[in-house]
C-alpha positions in Angstrom: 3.1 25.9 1.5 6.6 25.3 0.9 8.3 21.8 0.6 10.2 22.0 2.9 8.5 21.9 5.4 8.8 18.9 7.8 6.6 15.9 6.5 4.7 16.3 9.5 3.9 19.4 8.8 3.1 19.2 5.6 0.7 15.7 6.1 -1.2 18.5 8.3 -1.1 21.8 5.3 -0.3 20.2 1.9 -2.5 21.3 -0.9 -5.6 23.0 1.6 -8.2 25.2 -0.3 -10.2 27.4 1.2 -13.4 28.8 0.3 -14.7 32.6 0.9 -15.9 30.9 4.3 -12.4 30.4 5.6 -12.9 27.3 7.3 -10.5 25.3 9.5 -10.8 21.8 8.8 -11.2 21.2 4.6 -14.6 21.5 3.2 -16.5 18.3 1.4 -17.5 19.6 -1.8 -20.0 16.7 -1.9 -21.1 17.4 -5.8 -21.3 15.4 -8.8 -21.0 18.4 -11.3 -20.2 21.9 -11.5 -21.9 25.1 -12.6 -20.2 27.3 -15.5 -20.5 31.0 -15.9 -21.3 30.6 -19.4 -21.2 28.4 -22.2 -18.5 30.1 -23.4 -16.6 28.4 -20.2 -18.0 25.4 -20.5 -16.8 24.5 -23.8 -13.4 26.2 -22.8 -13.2 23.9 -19.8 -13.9 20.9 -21.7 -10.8 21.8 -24.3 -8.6 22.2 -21.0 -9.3 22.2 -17.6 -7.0 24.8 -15.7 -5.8 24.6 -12.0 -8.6 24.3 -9.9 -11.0 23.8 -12.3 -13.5 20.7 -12.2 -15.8 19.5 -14.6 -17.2 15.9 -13.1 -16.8 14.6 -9.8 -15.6 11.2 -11.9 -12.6 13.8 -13.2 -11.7 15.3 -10.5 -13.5 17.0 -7.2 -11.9 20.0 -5.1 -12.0 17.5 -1.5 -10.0 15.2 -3.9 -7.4 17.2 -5.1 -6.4 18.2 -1.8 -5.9 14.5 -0.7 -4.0 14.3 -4.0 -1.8 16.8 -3.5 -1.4 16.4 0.2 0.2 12.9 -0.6 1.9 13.7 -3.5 4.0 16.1 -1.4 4.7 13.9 1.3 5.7 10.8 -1.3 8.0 13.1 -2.7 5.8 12.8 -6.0 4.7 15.1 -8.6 1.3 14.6 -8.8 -1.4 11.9 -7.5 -4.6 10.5 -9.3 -7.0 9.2 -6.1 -8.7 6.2 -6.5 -11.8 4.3 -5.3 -10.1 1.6 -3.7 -6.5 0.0 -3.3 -6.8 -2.3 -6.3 -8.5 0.2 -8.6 -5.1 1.8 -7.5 -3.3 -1.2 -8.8 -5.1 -2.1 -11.4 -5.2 1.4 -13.0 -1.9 1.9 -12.8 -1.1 -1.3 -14.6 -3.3 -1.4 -17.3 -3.5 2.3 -18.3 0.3 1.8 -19.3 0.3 -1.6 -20.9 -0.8 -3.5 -24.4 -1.2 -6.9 -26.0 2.2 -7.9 -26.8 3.8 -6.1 -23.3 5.9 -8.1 -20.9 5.9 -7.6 -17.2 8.1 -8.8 -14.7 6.8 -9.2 -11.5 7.4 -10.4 -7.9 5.9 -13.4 -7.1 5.3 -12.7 -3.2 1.7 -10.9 -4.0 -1.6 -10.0 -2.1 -3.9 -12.0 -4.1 -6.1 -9.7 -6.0 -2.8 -8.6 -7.4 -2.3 -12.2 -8.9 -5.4 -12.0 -10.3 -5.1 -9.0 -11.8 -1.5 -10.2 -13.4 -2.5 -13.8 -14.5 -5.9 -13.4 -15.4 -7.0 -9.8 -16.5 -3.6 -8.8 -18.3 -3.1 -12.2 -19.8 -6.2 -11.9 -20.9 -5.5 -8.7 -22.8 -2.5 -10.3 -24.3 0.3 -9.0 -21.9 2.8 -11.7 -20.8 4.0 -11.7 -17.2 6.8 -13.6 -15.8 7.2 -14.2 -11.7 10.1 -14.2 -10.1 12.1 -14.5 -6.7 11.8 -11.0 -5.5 15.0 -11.1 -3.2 16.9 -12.4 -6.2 18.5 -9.6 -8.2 19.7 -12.4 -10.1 16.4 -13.3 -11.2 15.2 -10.2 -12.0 17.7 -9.6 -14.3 17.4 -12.5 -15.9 13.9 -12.3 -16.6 14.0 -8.0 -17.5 14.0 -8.2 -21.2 14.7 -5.1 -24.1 10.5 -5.4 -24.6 10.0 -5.5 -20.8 7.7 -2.4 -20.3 6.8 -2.1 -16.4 8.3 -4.4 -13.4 6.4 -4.8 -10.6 6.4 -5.5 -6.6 5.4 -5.1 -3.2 8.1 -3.2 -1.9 7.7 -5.7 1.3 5.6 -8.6 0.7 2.4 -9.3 2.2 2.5 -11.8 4.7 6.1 -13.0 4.6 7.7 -9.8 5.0 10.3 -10.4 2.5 12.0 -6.8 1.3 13.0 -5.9 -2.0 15.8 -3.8 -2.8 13.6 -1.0 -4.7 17.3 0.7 -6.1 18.7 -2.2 -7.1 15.5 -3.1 -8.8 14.9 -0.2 -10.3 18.1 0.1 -11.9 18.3 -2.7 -13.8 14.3 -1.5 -15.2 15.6 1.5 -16.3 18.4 -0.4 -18.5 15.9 -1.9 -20.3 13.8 1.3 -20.4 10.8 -0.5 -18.0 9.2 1.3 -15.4 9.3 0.7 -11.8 5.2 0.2 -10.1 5.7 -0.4 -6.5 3.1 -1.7 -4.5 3.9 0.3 -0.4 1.4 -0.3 1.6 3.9 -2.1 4.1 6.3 0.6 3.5 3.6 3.5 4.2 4.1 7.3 3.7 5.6 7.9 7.0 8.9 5.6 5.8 8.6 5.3 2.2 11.9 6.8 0.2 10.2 4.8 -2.9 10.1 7.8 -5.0 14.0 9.0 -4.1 14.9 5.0 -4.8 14.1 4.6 -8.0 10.6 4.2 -8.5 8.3 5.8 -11.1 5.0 4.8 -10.2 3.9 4.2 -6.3 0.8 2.8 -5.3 -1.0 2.4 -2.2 -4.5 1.1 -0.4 -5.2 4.2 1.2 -7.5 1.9 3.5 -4.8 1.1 5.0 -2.6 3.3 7.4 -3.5 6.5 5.4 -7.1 6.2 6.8 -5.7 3.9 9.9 -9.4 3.7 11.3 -11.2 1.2 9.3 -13.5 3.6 7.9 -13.3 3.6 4.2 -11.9 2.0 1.2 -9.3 4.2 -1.2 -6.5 4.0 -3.2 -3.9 6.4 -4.5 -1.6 6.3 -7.6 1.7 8.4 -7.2 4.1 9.6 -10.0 5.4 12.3 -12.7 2.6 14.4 -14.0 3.0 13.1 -17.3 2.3 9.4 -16.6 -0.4 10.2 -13.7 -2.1 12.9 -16.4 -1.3 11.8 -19.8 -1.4 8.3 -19.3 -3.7 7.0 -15.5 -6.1 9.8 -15.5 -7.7 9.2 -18.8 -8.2 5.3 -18.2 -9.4 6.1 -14.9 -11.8 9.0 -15.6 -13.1 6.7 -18.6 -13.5 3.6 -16.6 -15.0 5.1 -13.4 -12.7 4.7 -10.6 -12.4 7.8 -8.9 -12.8 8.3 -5.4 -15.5 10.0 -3.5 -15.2 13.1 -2.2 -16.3 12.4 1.3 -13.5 9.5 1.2 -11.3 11.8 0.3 -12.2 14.4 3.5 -11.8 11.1 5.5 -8.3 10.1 4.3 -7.0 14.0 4.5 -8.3 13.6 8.3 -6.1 10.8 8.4 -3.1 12.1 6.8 -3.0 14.5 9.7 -2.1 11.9 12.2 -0.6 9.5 10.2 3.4 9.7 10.8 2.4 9.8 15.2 0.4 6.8 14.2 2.8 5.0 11.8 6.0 5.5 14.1 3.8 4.7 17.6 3.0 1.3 15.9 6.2 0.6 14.1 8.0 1.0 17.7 4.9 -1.1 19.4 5.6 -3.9 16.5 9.5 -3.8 16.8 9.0 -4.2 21.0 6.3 -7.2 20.2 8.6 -9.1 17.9 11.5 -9.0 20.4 9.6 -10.5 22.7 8.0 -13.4 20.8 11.1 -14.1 19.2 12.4 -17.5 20.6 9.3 -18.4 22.0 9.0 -22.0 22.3 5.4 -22.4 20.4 6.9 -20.3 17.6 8.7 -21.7 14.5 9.9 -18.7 13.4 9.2 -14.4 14.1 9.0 -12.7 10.8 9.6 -9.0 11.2 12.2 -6.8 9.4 13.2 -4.7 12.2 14.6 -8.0 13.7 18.6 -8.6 13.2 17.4 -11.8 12.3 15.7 -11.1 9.1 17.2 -12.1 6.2 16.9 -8.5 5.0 17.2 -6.1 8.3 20.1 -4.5 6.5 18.4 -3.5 3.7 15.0 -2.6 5.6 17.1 0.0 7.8 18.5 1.5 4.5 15.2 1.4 2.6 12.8 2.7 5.4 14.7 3.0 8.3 12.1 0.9 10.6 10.6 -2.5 10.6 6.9 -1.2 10.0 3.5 -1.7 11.5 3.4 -5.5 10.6 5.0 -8.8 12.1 4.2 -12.5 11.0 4.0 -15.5 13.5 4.5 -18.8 12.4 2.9 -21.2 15.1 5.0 -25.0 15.4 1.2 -26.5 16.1 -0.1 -25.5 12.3 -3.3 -24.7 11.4 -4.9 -26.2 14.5 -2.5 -23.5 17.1 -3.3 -21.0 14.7 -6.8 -21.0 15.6 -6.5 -21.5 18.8 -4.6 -18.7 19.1 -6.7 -16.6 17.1 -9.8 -17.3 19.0 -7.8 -17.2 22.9 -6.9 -12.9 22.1 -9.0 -10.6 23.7 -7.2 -7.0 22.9 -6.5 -7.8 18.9 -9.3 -8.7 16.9 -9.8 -11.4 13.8 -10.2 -9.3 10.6 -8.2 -9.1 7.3 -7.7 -5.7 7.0 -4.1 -3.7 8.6 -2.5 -0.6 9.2 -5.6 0.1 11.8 -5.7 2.1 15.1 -6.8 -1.6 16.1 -4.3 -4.6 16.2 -5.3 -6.9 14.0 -4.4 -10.6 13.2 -5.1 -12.6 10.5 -4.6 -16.5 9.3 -3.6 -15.3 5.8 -4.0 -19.6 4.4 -7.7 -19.4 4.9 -8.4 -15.6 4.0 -6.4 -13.3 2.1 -4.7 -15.7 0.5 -6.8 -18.5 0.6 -7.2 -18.9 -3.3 -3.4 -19.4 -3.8 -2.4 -23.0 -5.1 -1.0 -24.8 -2.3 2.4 -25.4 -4.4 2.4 -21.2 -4.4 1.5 -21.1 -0.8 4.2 -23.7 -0.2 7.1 -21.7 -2.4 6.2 -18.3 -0.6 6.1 -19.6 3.0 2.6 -19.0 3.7 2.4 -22.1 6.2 -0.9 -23.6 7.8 0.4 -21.7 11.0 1.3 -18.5 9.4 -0.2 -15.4 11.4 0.1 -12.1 10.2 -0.3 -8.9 13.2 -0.8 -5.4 11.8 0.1 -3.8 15.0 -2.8 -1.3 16.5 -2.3 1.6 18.9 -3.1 -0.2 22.1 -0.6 0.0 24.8 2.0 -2.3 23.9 2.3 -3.9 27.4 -1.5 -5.0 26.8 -0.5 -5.9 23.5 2.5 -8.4 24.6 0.2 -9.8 27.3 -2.5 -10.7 25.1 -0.2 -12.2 22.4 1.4 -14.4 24.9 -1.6 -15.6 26.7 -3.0 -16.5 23.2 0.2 -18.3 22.7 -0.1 -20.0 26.1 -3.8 -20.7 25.0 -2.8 -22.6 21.4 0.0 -24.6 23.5 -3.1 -26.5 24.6 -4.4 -27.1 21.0 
């Protein structure tokens, strides 16, 4: 199909194969291995693997290369290596590129696993890593040295919602000759420009809004062909973490609704800030869509909506939280986002409850920090539920 087709066209066509059956919705090739004519083909196919040809389900899977290329096209990317889980997606794309005696400049604002996998596993390769402010282009360039060798980020940060300026970023990288990894879950497919920006290497938990139905883990790595077949795909192949190609049917299924989903629940989110903003049991509404955010500005510019996700940050502490947690009856307690269902999460005492206090304290991740992913509920039932939860912590 041709690229220029709308992006919601294309989240729907991108990349299908059909068999000599012809059938409508793409086929699980549900295999671990693959038969060769000869061995005359096999040994040619394990010098060089052409287009459309598969060897191991662990290198690559029919099922799977249509997801790949379906998101490849609508990132704006040249190719896609699928993975078996949002951090294998992380991890991979780190650590394929990087050796002892690398530096890394990095974000500080970070989903936890993330941390881990920048403090502990690549310090413990030998691969220094330095954490900055990432709203402070100031800081980044400061720390961006000549042996720098990838920079890294969320492009907005999980829970505070703080943006980063992916260009600005990005350019001073490339001065140094570091690539830019940027971690977009928050920023999704539907609103991402990542690629256009600046970026070199995008990653996301597929998990999240490109499933959008709690159904499976999944990762995807997004970039030139070179770096996602010359440099990811041998690491991951090697290291085993691949994704299944009946994961791979699911997130295709979900690629075909994904930008109605994503824009019904960025709207839903941007009406439910509004309306919590000011409220007298909240210390603060953190959403970038809001004119209030410290970077609305550069949210608009850089995605062009607030997203699927606001943060609450409840005056009573931990104690409100909770109450207010256990008082909804619509969203559910989970720690996932980007579902079909709303859900809310105390990020202190879950996904980021193995943070230092002193980090938890310089990022804003407060004792009454709530974090929404916004479902597809009606939004009416929605704002009811959150301010009758609200109503419910007031008596904490």
């Amino acid at each position: 199909m041709s690229n220029d087709r709308h992006a919601r066209t294309q989240a729907i066509h991108a990349g299908t194969r059909r068999s000599q059956y012809g059938e409508v919705s793409e086929a699980i090739y549900l295999t671990q291995g693959f038969v060769y004519d000869s061995a005359e083909q096999a040994e040619a196919r394990f010098e060089e693997t052409g287009p459309d040809e598969f060897i191991y389900a662990r290198y690559g899977n029919p099922t799977v290369a249509m997801f790949e290329d379906r998101i490849a096209t609508l990132e704006g990317a040249e190719d896609a290596f699928a993975t078996a889980s949002g951090m294998a997606a992380v991890s991979g794309a780190l650590i394929s590129m990087l050796k002892s005696g690398d530096h890394v400049v990095s974000a500080r604002a970070l989903f936890g696993s993330c941390i881990y996998v920048l403090e502990e596993i690549l310090g413990r390769y030998g691969v220094e890593v330095t954490f900055v402010d990432g709203s402070d282009l100031g800081a980044w360039e400061a720390a961006i040295r000549e042996d720098t060798r990838a920079v890294f980020f969320e492009s907005v940060a999980n829970p505070t919602l703080e943006v980063i300026d992916i260009e600005a970023v990005a350019k001073l990288a490339h001065a140094k000759g570091a690539l830019v990894v940027v971690d977009n879950v928050f920023a999704t497919p539907v609103f991402s420009r990542a690629i256009s920006q600046g970026a070199d290497v995008v990653v996301y938990s597929a998990t999240k809004h490109i499933d959008g139905q709690g159904r499976a883990l999944g990762g995807v790595v997004l970039g030139s062909r070179d770096f996602i077949r010359g440099t990811l795909e041998p690491y991951m192949k090697h290291t085993g973490g691949s994704m299944s190609p009946f994961t791979a049917w699911i997130m295709l299924k979900g690629l075909e609704t994904i930008d109605l989903r994503v824009r019904a629940q960025a709207a839903s989110a941007q009406e439910l800030a509004e309306a919590l903003e000011g409220h007298a049991e909240l210390a603060r509404v953190l959403y970038p869509g809001l004119s209030a955010h410290p970077q609305n500005a550069l949210a608009m510019q850089q995605m062009g909506a607030g997203g699927t996700v606001l943060s609450i940050d409840l005056k009573g502490g931990k104690a409100a939280a909770f109450a207010f947690l256990n008082a909804l009856q619509v969203g559910v307690i989970s720690n996932n986002l980007g579902d079909a269902k709303t859900i809310v999460t105390h990020p202190a005492t879950t996904t980021h409850q193995r943070l230092p206090q002193e980090t938890k304290d310089l990022l804003g991740i407060t004792p009454g920090l709530v974090r929404v992913s916004v479902g597809l509920e009606y939004t009416g039932d929605l704002k009811a539920d959150l301010l009758q939860a609200l109503d419910a912590a007031a008596q904490a």
